[in-house]
C-alpha positions as CSV (number, residue, x, y, z in Angstrom):
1,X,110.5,128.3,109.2
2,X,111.8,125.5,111.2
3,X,113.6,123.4,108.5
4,X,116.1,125.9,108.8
5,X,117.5,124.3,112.8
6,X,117.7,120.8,111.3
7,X,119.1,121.9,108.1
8,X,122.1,123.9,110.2
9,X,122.4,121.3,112.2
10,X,122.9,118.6,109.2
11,X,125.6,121.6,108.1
12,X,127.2,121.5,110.9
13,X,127.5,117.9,111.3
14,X,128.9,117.6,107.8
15,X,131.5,120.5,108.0
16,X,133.0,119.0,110.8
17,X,132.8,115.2,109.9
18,X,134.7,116.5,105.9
19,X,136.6,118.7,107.4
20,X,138.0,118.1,111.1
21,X,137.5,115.1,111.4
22,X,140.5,113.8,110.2
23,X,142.5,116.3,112.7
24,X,140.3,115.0,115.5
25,X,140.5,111.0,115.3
26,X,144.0,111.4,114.8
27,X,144.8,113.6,118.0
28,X,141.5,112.2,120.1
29,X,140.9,108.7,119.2
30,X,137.9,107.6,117.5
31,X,136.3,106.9,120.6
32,X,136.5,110.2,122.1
33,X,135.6,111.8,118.6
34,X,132.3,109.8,118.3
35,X,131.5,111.0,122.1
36,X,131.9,115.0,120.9
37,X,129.8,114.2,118.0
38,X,126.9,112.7,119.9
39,X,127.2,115.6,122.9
40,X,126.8,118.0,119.8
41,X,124.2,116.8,118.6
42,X,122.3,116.8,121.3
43,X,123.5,120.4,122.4
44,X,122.3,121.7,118.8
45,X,118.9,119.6,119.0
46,X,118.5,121.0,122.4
47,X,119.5,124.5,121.3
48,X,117.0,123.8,118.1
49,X,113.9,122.7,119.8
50,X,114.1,125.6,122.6
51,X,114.7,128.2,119.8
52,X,111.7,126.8,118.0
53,X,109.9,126.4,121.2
54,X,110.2,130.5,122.2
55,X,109.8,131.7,118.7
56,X,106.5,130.0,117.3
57,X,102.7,129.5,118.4
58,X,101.2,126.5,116.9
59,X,97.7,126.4,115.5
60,X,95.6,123.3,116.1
61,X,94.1,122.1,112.9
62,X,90.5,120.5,114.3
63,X,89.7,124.0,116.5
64,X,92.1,126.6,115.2
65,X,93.7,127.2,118.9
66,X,96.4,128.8,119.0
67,X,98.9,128.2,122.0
68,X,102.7,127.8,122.9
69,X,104.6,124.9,123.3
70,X,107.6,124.0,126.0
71,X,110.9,122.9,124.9
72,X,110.4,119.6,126.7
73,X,107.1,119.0,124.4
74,X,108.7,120.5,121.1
75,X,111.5,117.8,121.6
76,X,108.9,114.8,122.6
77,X,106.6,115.6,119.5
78,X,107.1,114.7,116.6
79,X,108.5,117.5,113.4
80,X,107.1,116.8,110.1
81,X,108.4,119.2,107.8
82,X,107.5,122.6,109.4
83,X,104.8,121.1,111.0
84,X,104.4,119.7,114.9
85,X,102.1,116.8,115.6
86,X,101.3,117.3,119.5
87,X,98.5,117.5,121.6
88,X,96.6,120.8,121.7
89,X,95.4,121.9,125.1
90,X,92.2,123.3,124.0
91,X,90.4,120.1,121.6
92,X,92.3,117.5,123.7
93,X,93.2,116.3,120.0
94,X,96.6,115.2,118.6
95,X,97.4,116.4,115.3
96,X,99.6,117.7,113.1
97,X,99.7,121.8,114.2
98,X,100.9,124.4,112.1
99,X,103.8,127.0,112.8
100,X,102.5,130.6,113.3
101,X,105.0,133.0,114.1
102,X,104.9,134.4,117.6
103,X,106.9,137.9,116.8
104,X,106.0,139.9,113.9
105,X,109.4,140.8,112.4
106,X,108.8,144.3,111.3
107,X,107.4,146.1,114.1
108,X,109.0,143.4,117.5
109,X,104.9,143.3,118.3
110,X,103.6,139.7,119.5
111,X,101.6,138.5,116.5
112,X,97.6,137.3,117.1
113,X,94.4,137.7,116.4
């Protein structure tokens, strides 16, 4: 589930650096062109981690909570393929939590126990 922001992202960044980037450094200067591509790239990892943050519950692994997490702590914890080590409110404990979607796709219906 959340490979898929990083992996558009590392499209993205691609596309334009094969592609426009030529067209870009010639018209903009190189200095200007590396200052777009860093405000992208924060824009999209912004974008990413607040998307991420809205449409997934994590699930401790020690207790099993399940609970929501800000954009601000999606983009200060650390992403391990999927997988969001952070502190769960419940144990106190920081671990590696697991994704759970928080919309069931078929019916719009919050998903949970």
């Amino acid at each position: 589930m959340s490979w898929r922001g990083p992996a558009f992202s590392t499209l993205l960044i691609g596309i334009v650096y094969w592609f426009v980037r030529p067209v870009l450094v010639e018209q903009v200067g190189p200095q200007v062109y590396i200052a777009g591509l860093i405000v992208v790239s924060v824009v999209i990892g912004v974008g990413t981690a607040s998307w991420l943050a809205r449409r997934s519950l994590y699930a401790c692994g020690p207790c099993n909570h399940t609970f929501a997490v800000s954009t601000s702590r999606h983009l200060i914890g650390q992403n391990w393929f999927g997988r969001l080590r952070t502190r769960c409110p419940s144990c106190e404990q920081t671990s590696l939590c697991s994704p759970m979607p928080s919309v069931n796709p078929s019916s719009g219906d919050p998903a949970g126990p």
